[in-house]
C-alpha positions as CSV (number, residue, x, y, z in Angstrom):
1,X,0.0,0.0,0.0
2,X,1.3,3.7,-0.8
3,X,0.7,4.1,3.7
4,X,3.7,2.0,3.5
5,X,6.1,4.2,1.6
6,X,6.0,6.9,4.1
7,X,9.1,6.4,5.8
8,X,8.0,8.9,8.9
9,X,5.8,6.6,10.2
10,X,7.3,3.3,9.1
11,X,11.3,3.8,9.6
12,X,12.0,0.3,9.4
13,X,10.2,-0.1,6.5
14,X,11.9,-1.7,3.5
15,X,9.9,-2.5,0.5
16,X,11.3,-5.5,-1.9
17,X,7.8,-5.1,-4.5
18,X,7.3,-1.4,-5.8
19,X,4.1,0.1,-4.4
20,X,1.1,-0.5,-6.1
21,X,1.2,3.0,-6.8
22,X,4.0,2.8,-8.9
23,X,2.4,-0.9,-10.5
24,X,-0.6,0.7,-11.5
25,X,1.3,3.8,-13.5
26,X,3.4,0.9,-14.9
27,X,0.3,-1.2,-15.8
28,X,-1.5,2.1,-17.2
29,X,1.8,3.0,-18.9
30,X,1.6,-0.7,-20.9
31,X,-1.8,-0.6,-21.9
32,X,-1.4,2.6,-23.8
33,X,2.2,1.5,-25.2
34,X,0.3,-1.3,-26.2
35,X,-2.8,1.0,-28.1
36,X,-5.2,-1.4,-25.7
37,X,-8.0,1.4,-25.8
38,X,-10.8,-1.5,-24.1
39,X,-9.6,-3.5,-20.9
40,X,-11.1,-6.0,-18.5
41,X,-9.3,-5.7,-14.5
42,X,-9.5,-8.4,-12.3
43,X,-8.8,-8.2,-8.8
44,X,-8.8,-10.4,-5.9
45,X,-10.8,-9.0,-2.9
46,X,-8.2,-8.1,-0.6
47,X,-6.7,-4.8,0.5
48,X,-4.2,-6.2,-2.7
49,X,-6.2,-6.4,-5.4
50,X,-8.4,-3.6,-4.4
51,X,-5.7,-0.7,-4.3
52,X,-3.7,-2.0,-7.0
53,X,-6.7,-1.6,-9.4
54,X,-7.9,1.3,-7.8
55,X,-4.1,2.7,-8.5
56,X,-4.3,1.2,-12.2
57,X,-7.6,3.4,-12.7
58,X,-5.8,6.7,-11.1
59,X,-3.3,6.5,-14.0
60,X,-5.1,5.3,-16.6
61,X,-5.4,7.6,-19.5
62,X,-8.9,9.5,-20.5
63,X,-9.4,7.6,-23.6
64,X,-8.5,4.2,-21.9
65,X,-12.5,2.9,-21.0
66,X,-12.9,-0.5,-18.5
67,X,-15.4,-2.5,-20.0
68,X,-15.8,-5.0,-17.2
69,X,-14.8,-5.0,-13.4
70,X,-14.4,-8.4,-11.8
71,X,-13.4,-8.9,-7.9
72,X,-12.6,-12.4,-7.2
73,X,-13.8,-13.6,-3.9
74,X,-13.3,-17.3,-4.1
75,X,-10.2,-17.2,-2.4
76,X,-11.0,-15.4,0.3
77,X,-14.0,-17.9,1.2
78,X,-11.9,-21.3,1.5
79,X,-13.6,-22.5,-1.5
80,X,-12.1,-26.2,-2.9
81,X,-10.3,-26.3,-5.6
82,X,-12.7,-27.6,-7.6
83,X,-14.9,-24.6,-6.7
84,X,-12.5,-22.1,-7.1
85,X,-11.9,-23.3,-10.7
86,X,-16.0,-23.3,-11.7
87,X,-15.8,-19.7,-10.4
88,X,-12.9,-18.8,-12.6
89,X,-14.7,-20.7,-15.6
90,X,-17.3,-18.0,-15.3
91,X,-15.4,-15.4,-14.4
92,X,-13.4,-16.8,-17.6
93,X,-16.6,-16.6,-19.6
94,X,-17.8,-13.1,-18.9
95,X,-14.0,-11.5,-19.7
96,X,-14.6,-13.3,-23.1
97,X,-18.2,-12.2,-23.7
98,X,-17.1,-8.8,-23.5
99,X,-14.6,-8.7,-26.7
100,X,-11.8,-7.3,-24.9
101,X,-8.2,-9.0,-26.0
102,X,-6.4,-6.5,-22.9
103,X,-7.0,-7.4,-19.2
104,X,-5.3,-5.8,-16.8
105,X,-4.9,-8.3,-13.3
106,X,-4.3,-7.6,-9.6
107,X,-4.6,-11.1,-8.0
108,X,-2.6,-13.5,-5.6
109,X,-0.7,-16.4,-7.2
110,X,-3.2,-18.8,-6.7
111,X,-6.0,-16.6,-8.7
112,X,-3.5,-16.1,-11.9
113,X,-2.8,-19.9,-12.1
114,X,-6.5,-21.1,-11.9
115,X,-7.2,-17.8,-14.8
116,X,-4.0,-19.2,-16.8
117,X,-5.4,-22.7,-16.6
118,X,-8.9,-21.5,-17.6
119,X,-7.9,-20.0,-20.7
120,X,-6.2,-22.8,-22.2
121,X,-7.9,-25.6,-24.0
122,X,-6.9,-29.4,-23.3
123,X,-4.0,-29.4,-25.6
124,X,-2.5,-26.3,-23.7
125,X,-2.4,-24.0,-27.0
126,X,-3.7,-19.9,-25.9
127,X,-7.2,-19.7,-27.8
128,X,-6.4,-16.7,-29.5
């Protein structure tokens, strides 16, 4: 969190990640490098996911419009695996409904890896 990077009230601080200030200027930054003028975020539910999209939004320029906001909950609620995964199928199918080839994600390992697996048929090729 940008509270983080005030090093008055947190001395001993050290940060190893950049801030998600600086993530979501970088992430904004790539989008437009990229001409992506339509994206899709994804977040996890958390204080993470949250601020980092929130941050991503801040930056983002004027002509960049977010077609879809999704906040992932399924890990937070202890949710099998199996679960987890039909969640992410349908989170999976709304991102593609939309028509929107740019997504922009703020989620915890577990959350990219069940999205990575979802997007991939059986013979592991990208549908593209």
């Amino acid at each position: 969190s940008v509270e983080l990077s005030d090093s008055e009230q947190f001395p001993l601080f050290m940060r190893l990640p950049p801030s998600d200030e600086f993530q979501g200027k970088a992430m904004a930054e790539l989008v437009q490098h990229l001409g992506w003028r339509e994206v899709v975020t994804i977040s996890s539910s958390g204080g993470y996911g949250l601020a980092g999209i929130e941050e991503f939004q801040k930056a983002a320029e004027p002509g960049t419009e977010i077609v879809l906001r999704e906040t992932f909950t399924g890990t937070d609620s202890g949710a099998g695996l199996s679960e987890l995964s039909a969640a992410f199928d349908a989170l999976v199918r709304r991102v593609k409904a939309s028509g929107v080839r740019g997504g922009v994600l703020w989620v915890m390992m577990l959350q990219q890896q069940l999205l990575s697996n979802n997007r991939r048929p059986a013979g592991g090729r990208d549908r593209r």
